[in-house]
N, C-alpha and C positions, 0 to 999 in steps of 0.2 A: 558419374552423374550425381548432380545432389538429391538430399531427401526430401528435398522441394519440388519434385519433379511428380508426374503420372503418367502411366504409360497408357496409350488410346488401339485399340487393335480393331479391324473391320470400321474403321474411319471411311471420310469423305466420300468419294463419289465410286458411282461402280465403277469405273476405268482404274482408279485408286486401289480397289478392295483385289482386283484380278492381279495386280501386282503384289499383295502383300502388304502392303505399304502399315509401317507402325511408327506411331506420331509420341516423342518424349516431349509434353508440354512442362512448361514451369508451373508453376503452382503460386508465384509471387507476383510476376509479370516483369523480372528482373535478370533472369536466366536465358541462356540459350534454346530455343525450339531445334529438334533434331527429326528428320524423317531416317529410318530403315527398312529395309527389303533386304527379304534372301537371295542368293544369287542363282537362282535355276536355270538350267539349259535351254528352258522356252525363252529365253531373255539375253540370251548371250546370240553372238554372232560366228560367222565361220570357223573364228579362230578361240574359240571359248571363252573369250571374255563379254562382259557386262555390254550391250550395245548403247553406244554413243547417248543414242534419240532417250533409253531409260537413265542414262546419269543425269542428260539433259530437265527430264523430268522431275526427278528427283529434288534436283538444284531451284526447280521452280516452284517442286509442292514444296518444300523446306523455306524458301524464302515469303511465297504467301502465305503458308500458315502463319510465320513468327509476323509480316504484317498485318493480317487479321488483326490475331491476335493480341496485338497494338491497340488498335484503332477500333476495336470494337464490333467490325463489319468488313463486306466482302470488301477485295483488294482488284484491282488489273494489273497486268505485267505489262512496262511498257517497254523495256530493252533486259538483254540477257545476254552475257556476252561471258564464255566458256571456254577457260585455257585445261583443255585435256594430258595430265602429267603423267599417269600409268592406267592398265588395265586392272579390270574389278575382275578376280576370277573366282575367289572364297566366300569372299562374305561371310557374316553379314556387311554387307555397304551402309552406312551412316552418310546421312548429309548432314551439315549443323549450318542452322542462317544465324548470323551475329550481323544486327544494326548497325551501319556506319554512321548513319543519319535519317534524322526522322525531324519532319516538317510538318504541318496542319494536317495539310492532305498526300503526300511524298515521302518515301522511302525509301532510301539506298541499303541492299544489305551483301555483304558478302556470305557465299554459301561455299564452306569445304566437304569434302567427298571421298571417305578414306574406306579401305578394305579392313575392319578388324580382320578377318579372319588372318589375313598378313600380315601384323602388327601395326596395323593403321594406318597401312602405307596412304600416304596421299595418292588419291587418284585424279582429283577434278577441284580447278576454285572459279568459281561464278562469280560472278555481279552483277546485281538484280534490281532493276530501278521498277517502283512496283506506286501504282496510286490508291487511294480508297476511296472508295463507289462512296457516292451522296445516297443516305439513309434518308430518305424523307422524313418516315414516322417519328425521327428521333430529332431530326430538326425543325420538325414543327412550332414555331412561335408556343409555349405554355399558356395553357387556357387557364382555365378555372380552378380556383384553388377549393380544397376540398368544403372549406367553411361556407365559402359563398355559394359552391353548390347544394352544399346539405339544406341554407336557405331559401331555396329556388323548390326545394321537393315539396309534393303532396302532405300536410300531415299525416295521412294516410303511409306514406313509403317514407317518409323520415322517422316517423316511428320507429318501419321494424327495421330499418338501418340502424335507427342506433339500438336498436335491443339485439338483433345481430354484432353489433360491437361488442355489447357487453357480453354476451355468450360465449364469445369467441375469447375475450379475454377473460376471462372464468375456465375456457376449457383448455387454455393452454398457458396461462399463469401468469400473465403479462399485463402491464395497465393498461388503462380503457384508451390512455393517452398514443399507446402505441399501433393502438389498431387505424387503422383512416380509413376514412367514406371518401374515394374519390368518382370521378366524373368515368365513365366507362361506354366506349361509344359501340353502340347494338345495331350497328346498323340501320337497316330500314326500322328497326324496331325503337332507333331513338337512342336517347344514351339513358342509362343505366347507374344507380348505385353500385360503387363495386367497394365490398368492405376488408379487406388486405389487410395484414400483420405489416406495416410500412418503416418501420423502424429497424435499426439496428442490423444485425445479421444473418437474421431468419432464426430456424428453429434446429438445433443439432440433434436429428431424429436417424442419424444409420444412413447407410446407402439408398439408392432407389428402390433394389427390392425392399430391405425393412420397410420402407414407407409405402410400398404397395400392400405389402403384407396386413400393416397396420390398418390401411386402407379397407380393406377386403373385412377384416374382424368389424367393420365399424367403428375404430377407435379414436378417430382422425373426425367424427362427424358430430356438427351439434344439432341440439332443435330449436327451429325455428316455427314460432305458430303451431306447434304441434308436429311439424313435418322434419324429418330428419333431413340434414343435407351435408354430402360430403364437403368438408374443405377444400380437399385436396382436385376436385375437380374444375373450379372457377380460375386456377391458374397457371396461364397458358402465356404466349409470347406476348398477346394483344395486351394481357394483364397489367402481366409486365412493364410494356410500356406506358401504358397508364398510370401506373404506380410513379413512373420515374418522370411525368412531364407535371404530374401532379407536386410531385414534389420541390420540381423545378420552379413552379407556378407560388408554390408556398414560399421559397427562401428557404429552404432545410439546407441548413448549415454543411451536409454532409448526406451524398443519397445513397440510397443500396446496395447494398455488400461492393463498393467502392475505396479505392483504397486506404481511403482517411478513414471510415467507416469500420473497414477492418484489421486498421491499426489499435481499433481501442477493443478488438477481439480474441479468440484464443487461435485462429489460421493465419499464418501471412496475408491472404485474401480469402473470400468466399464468392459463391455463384447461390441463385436462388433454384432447386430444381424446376422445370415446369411441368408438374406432375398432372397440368389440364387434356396436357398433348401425349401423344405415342410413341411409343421407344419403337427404334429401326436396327432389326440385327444384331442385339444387344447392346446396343446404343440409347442413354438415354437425354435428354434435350435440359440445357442451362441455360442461366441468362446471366449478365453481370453489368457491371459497369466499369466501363474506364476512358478516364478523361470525360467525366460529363455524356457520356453517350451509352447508351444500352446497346449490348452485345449479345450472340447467342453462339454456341458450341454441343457439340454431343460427348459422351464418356463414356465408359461401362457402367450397367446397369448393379453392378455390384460395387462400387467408387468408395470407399469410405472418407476423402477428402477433407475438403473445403464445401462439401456441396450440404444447403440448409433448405428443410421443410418451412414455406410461406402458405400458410392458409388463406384463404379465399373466396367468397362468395359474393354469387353477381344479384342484388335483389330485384325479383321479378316485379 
């Protein structure tokens, strides 16, 4: 595998995790997505090998991840069709999906299926016609660009918007230019200034723990009116996408950690962490972009990657 790759362990869904199942994602967006699993006897069939229905599986979590991971967002399988060539008895089993073709919303991928533990013997090759679910929040027509909503605010909350910018770029060393006040919708409570680090590729601060860590010391927090507030807690998936329709809404040449973005960076790509939300199992929650649409993925909460600290705060 290349050194553009990461390996994901206690991934996806509990059906997922009771198998084992470990996901080698690319790092670029340009690589092969691989799923592995050991080959245990609760899994095999009469005659000890791999049962059918988990190659079967295999071949489809391997093909929807690498569409995901495409397109940004959830995927549906709509045909799978499985020529089985030998038994899995060693393991570890690899499956690898390689795109044959990718369309707006369609996907053809072929998925192989080899026994390392046997010298790779082929076991299984799939083909996998697979679509991507319509993401509403991400095709939402772009509202309000950040300028015209700063002129729509209270004196009162445009104020400490923009002295929250300035704080914020004072506390982590960046122009005032690069922070943005976008539009942030609260719900029943209305929509909201939300003041976001919107430029470039976030902040290269360490894994998720480092930045929890930092988090905890209060290192991460500035003040505001006298009141201290975490950065790191205003951003969350919602954030996120606000950050990236806002942007859309402005004309930015180039949005977040997207991959023209972080071709002018020191990663192949980046993801933003969303350090607003919960880590699951030692899993912790990213967002990214690609092709124009905001995505989200989990990792280890240890990842030292591509993944960048975006500060964030929503003003009350």
């Amino acid at each position: 595998m290349s050194s553009t790759f990461q390996t994901m362990e206690n991934s996806g869904t509990p059906f997922h995790r009771s198998l084992g199942l470990r996901w080698t994602m690319p790092t670029d967006r340009t690589e092969d997505v691989a799923v592995e699993m050991d080959v245990g006897e609760e899994f095999c069939g009469p005659a000890g090998s791999l049962e059918g229905g988990i190659v079967s599986t295999l071949i489809d979590v391997a093909a929807g991840s690498a569409a995901a991971f495409s397109y940004g967002r959830l995927v549906a399988t709509q045909h799978l069709a499985i020529s089985f060539l030998s038994p899995g008895r060693k393991g570890p089993v690899r499956a690898t999906a390689q795109m044959l073709r990718q369309g707006k919303t369609d996907m053809v991928c072929e998925v192989r299926v080899v026994d390392l533990g046997m010298d790779s013997r082929l076991m299984a090759v799939g083909l996998v016609t697979l679509r991507a679910l319509a993401d509403r929040a991400a095709s939402e027509a772009p509202g309000l660009t950040g300028e015209a909503f700063v002129e729509g605010l209270s004196a009162e909350t445009r104020a400490r918007a923009l002295s929250t910018r300035h704080a914020m770029a004072a506390k982590f060393g960046v122009e005032a230019d690069a922070v943005r006040i976008v539009p942030f919708d609260f719900g029943p409570d209305g929509t909201r200034p939300l003041v976001i680090l919107g430029s470039g590729n976030g902040l290269k601060m360490g894994s998720w723990d480092d930045i929890a860590e930092e988090r905890r010391q209060g290192s991460l927090a500035i003040d505001i009116d006298g009141v201290t507030v975490d950065t790191g807690e205003a951003m969350t998936w919602a954030a996120y996408q606000a950050l990236v329709r806002e942007a859309k809404a402005s004309g930015m040449a180039t949005l977040p950690d997207s991959a023209e973005v972080a071709a002018q960076g020191d990663q192949p790509w980046t993801c933003t962490l969303l350090t607003g939300e919960a880590t699951s199992d030692g899993r912790a929650p990213f967002a990214f972009v690609n092709e124009g649409r905001p995505g989200r993925s989990w990792g280890g909460t240890d990842y030292l990657g591509g993944l960048r600290f975006r500060p964030a705060v929503v003003i009350e």
